[in-house]
PLY file of the C-alpha trace (Angstrom):
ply
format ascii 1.0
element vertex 405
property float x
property float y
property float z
element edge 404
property int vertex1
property int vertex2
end_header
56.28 126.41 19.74
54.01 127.17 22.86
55.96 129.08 25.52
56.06 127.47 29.25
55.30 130.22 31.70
56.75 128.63 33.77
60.12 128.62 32.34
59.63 132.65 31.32
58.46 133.56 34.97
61.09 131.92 37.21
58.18 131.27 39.46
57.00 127.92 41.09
53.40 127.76 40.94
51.76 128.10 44.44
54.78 130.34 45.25
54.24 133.27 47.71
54.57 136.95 47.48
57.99 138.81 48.50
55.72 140.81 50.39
54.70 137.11 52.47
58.19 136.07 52.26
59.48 139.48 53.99
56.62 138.88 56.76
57.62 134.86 57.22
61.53 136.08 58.00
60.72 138.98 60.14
57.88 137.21 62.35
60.03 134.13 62.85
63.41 136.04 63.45
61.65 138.97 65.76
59.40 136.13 67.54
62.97 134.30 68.06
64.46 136.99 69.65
61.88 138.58 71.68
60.22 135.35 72.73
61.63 135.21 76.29
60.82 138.67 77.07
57.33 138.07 75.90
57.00 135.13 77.91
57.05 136.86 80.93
55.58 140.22 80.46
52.55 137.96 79.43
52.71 135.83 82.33
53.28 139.00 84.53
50.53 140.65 83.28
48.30 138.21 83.87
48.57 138.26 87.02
48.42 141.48 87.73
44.85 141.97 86.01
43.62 140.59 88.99
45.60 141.91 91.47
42.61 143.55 93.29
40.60 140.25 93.37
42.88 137.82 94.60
44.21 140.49 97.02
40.79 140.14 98.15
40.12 137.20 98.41
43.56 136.71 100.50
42.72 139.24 102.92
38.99 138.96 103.09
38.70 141.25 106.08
39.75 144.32 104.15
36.38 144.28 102.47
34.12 146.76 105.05
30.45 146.66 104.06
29.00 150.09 103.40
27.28 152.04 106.38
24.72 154.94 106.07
27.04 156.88 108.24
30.25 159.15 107.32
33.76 157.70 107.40
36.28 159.09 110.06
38.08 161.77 108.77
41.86 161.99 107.22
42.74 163.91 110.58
41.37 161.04 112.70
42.99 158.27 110.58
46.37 160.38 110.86
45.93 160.44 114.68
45.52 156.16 114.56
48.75 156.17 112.51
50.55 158.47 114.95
49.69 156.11 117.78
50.88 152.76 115.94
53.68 154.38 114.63
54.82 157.08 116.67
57.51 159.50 115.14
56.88 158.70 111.57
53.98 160.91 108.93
51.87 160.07 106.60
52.54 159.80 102.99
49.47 159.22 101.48
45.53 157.78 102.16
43.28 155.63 99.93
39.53 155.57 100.52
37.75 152.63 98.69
34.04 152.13 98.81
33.61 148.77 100.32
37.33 148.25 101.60
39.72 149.60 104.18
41.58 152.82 104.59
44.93 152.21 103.44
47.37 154.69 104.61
51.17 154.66 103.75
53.26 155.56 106.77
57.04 156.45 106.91
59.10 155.87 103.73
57.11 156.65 100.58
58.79 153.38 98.95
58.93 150.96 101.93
58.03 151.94 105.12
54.69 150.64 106.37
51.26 149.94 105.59
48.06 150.34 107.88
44.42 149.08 106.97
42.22 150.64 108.80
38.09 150.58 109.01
37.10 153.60 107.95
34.01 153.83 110.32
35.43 152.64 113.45
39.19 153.29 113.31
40.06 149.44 114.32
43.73 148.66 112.66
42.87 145.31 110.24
46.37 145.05 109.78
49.75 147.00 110.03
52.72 145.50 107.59
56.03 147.23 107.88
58.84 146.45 105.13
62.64 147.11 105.27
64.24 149.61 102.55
63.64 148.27 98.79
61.14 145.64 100.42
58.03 145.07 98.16
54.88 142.68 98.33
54.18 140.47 95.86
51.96 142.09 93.48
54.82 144.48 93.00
57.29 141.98 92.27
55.04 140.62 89.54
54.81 144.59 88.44
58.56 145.18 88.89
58.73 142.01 86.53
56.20 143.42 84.19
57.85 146.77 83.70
61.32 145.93 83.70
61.71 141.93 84.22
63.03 142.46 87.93
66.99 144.26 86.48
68.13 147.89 87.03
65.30 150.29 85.57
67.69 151.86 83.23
68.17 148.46 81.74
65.45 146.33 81.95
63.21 148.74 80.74
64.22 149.44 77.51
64.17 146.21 76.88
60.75 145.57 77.82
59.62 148.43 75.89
61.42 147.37 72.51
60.40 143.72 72.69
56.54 144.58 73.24
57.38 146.92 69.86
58.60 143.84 68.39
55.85 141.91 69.68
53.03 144.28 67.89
55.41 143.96 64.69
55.03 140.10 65.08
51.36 140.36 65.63
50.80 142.18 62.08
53.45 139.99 60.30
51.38 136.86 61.93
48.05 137.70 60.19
49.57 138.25 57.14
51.22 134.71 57.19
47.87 133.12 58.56
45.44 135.20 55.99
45.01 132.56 53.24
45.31 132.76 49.54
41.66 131.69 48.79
38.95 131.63 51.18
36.85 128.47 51.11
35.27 125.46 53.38
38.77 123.96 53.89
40.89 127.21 54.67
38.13 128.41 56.98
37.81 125.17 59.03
41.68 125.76 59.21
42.12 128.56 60.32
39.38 129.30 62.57
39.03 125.60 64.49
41.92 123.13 66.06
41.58 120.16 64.85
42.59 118.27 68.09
41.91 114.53 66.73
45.69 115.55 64.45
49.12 115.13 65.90
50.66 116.57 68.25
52.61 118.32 65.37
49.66 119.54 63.91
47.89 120.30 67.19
50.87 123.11 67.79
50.40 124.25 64.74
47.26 124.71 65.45
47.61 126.40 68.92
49.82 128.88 67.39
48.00 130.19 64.10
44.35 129.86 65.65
44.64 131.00 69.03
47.08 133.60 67.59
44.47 135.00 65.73
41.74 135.00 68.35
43.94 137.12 70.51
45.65 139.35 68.19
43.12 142.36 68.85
43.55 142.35 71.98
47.14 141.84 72.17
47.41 144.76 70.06
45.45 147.02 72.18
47.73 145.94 75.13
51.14 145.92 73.43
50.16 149.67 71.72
48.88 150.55 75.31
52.01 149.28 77.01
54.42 151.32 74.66
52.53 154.50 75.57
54.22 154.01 79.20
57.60 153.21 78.38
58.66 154.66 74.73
58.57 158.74 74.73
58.40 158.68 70.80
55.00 156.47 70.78
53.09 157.95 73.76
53.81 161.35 71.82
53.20 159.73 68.14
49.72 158.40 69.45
48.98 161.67 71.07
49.70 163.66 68.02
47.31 161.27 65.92
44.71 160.99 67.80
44.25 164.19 69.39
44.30 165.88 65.63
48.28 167.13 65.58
48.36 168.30 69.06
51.67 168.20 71.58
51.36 166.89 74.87
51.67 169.53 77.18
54.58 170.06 79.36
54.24 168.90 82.74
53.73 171.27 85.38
54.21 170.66 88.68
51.90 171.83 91.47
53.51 173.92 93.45
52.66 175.95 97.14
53.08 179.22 98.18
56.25 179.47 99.98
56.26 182.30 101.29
53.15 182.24 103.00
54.44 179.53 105.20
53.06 179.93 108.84
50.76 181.75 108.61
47.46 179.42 108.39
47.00 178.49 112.10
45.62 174.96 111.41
47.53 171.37 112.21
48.37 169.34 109.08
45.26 167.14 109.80
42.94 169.71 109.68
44.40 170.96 106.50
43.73 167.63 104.84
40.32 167.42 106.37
39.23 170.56 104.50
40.77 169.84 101.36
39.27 166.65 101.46
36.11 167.37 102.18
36.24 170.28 99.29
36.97 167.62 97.16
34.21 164.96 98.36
31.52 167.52 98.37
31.94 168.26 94.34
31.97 164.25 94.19
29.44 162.83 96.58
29.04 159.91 94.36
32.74 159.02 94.31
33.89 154.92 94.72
37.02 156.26 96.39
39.51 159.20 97.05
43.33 159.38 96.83
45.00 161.68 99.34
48.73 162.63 98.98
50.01 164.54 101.60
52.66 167.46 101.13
56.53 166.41 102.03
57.10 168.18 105.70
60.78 168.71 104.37
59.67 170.75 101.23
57.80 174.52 101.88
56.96 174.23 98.13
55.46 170.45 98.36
51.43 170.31 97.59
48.14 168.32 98.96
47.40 166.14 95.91
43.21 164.74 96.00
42.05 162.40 93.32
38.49 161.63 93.12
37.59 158.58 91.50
33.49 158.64 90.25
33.68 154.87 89.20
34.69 151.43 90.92
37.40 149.75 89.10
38.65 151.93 86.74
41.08 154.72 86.38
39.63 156.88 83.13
37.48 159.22 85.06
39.41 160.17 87.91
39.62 163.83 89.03
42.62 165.40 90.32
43.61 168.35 92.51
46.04 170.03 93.93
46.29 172.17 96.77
48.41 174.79 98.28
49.59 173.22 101.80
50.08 176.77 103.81
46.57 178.87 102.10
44.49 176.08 101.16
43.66 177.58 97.80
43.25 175.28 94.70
46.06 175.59 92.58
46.50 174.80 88.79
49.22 172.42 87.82
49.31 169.77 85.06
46.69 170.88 82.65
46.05 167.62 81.22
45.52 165.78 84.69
43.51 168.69 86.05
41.01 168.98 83.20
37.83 166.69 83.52
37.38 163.50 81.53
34.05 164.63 80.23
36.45 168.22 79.16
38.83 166.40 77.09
38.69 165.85 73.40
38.84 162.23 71.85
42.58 162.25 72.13
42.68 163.44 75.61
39.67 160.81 76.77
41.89 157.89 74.95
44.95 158.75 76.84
42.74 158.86 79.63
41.54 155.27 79.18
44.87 153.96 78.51
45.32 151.54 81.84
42.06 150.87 81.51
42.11 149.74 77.96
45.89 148.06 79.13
44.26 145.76 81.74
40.85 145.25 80.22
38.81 147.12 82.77
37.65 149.47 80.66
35.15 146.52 79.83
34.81 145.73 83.50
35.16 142.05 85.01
34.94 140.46 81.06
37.36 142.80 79.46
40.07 141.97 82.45
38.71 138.08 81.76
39.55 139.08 78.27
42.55 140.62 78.67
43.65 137.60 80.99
43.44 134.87 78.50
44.20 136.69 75.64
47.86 137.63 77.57
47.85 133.78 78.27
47.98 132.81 74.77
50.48 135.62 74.29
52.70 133.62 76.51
52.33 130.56 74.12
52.82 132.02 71.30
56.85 131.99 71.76
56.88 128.50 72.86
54.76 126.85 70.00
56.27 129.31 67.33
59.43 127.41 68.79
58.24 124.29 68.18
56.82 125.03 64.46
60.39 125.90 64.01
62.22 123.45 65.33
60.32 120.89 63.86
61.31 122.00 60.70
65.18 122.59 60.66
64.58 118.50 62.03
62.49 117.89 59.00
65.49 119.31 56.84
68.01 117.56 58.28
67.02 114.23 57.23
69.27 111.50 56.77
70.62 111.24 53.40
69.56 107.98 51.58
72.30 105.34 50.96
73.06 104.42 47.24
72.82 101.03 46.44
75.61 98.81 45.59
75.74 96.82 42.69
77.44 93.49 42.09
79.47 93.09 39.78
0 1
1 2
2 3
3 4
4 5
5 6
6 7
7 8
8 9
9 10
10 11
11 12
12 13
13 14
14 15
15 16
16 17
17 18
18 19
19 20
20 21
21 22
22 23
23 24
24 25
25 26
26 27
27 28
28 29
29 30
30 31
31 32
32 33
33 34
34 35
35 36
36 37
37 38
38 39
39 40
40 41
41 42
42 43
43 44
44 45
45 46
46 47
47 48
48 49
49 50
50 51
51 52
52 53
53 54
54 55
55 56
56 57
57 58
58 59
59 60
60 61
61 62
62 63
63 64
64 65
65 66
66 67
67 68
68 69
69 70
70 71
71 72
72 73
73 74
74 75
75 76
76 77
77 78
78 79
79 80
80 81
81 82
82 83
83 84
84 85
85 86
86 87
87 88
88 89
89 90
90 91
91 92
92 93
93 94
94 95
95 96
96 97
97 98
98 99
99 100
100 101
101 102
102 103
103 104
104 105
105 106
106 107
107 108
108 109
109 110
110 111
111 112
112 113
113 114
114 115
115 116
116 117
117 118
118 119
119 120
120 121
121 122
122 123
123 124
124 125
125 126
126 127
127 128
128 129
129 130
130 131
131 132
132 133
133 134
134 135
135 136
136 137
137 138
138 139
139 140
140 141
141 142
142 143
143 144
144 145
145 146
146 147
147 148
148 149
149 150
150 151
151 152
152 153
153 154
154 155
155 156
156 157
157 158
158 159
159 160
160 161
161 162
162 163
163 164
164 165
165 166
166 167
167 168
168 169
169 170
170 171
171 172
172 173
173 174
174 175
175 176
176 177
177 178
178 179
179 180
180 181
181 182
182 183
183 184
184 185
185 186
186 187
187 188
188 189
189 190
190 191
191 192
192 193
193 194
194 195
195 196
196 197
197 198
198 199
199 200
200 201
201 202
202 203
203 204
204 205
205 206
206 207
207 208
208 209
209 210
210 211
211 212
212 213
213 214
214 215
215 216
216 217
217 218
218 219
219 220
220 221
221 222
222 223
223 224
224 225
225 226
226 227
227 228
228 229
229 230
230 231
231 232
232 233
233 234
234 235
235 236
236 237
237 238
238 239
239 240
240 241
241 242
242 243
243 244
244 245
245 246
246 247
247 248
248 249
249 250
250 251
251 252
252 253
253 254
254 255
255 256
256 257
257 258
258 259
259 260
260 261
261 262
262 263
263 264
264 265
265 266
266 267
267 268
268 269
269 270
270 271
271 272
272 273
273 274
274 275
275 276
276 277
277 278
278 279
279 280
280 281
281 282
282 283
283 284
284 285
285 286
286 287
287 288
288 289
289 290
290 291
291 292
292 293
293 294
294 295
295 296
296 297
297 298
298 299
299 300
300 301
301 302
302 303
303 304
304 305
305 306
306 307
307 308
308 309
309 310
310 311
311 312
312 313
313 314
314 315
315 316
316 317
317 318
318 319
319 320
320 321
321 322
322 323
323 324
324 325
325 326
326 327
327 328
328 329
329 330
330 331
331 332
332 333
333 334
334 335
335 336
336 337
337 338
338 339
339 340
340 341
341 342
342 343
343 344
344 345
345 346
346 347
347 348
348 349
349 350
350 351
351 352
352 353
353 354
354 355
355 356
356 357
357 358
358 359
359 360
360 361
361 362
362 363
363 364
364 365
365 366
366 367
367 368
368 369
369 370
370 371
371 372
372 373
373 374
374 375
375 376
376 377
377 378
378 379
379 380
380 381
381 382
382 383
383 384
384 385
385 386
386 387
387 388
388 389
389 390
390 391
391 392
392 393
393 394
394 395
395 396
396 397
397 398
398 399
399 400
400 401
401 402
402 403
403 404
């Protein structure tokens, strides 16, 4: 008697793997569950790619055309600041090749904003907000980070559903990776066949654009955890930098004690720490200048130097001692040089850049901007898919037919 496998095995033929079948339950139940949260961290983040292009295109006379002559200095834009808004200092000063001087003025969160051309000191504009006031780029940030609740709550919650996101992203290609690879699976699962219904066209959407943007999703999600979960950014560090710990932060901190004793305003202070900075980078796009809290004897100049436009990797930062001027060493991760670090410390480096797509300049944002676009879709057709078929199940049942008798 010949023995039917099929019958010995217990297995329906075509049937998947437990290993498929674990992936199916966990992507649909995970997507289920984080979907909303995705949604708009996705949505978020799209816009903020571009936050630095629409902001200029909105406020076109912030962009200052380069002169052949040097820009005023920190001192002189401090003195403009005094004189629009008497009684309150400075918290920081952004130089940017090719726009205004933005300097902060009053409350470090809040307070007000100047713009200011850097070559002839006229005041573009001057924006004061109340207490807990913010524009709208950081709204959409706020949203981004911690979907606009308390910190402490929001937060975690963004961080956990972008881990369940990458965890969807894996458990997605192993549900779209087909069993045999031929004409028929390939024109599937690479093309949208958008002549089909609008059943299959969501299908569609889902698995193929799903897969052209699961790279790149990846790179953003596992860039976005490094921010927000301690146990990742120090799990990636210890990877890729060979088994190393991050180091422990330490804070830059002045010379207390020698308070007084340097006979030189606050402006001229920041002039020559500035221009210390500017002279070892004469090529730099741009300089960040935080000035030291008036209220705090141990509170530091902070200059970051940064060598390229539109990115973040490079930058070069350094602290100074408010009352001797001297260069002091702090955070030994921040102060070492990008071209000092080893691969782990360069990749850490790069990690906004690599989060936003700029590390590719205008195409990787461009890349970065639809790929977080189709992240946005993917909860919404994923819905759909599923939907569809708890309908399909829940057919109803066929009547019997009656007999005469």
């Amino acid at each position: 008697m010949q023995t039917n496998k099929k019958a010995t095995t217990g297995k329906k033929p075509g049937s998947r793997s437990l290993f498929y079948r674990i992936s199916a339950w966990l992507h649909l139940w995970l997507g289920l569950v984080s979907g909303i949260v995705v949604i708009i961290v996705c949505l978020t983040g799209c816009i903020w790619v571009f936050n630095e292009e629409i902001t200029s295109l909105l406020e076109p006379e912030t962009k200052i055309a380069h002169q052949d002559k040097p820009v005023l200095k920190p001192s002189a834009l401090m003195a403009i600041a005094a004189k629009e808004l008497p009684g309150q200092s400075v918290g920081y000063m952004f130089y940017k090749d090719g726009k205004t001087a933005e300097l902060n003025v009053g409350a470090r969160r809040g307070g007000s904003t100047l713009k200011i051309n850097p070559y002839t000191g006229e005041v573009v504009s001057k924006v004061t907000r109340k207490p807990g006031e913010v524009n709208f780029f950081r709204w959409v940030l706020n949203g981004h980070r911690f979907l606009w609740m308390p910190f402490k709550i929001g937060r975690p919650i963004v961080n956990y559903s972008t881990l369940i996101c990458v965890i969807t992203l894996l458990t997605g290609l192993v549900l779209w990776w087909p069993k045999k690879w031929n004409k028929s699976t390939r024109q599937q699962n690479f093309t949208i066949k958008w002549g089909a219904s609008t059943k299959r066209i969501n299908y569609d959407l889902h698995n193929v654009f799903g897969f052209y943007a699961l790279l790149i999703l990846f790179a953003i999600g596992c860039t976005g955890m490094v921010y927000g979960l301690e146990w990742w950014s120090k799990g990636t560090y210890w990877v890729t930098t060979g088994g190393r710990s991050i180091p422990s932060y330490k804070e830059a901190v002045s010379d207390s004690l020698q308070a007084g004793k340097l006979q030189l305003t606050m402006g001229q202070r920041i002039d020559a720490v500035w221009e210390a900075t500017a002279a070892k980078h004469p090529a730099s796009k741009g300089f960040y200048i935080g000035l030291p809290d008036q209220g705090k004897a141990g509170s530091s100049i902070m200059v970051i130097a940064y060598p390229s436009k539109g990115t973040f990797y490079d930058l070069q930062r350094y602290s100074y001692d408010q009352h001797t001027l001297a260069q002091i060493k702090g955070d030994p991760e921040s102060a070492m040089s990008y071209a000092e670090a080893d691969f782990g410390g360069k990749l850490r480096r790069m990690n906004y850049d690599i989060h936003v797509g700029s590390i590719l300049g205008l195409p990787g944002k461009v890349l970065a901007f639809f790929a977080s676009l189709i992240g946005a879709t993917l909860p919404v057709t994923g819905f759909i898919i599923w939907w569809g078929k708890g309908k399909k199940k829940k057919k109803a049942p066929v009547k019997k037919a009656v007999v005469a008798v």
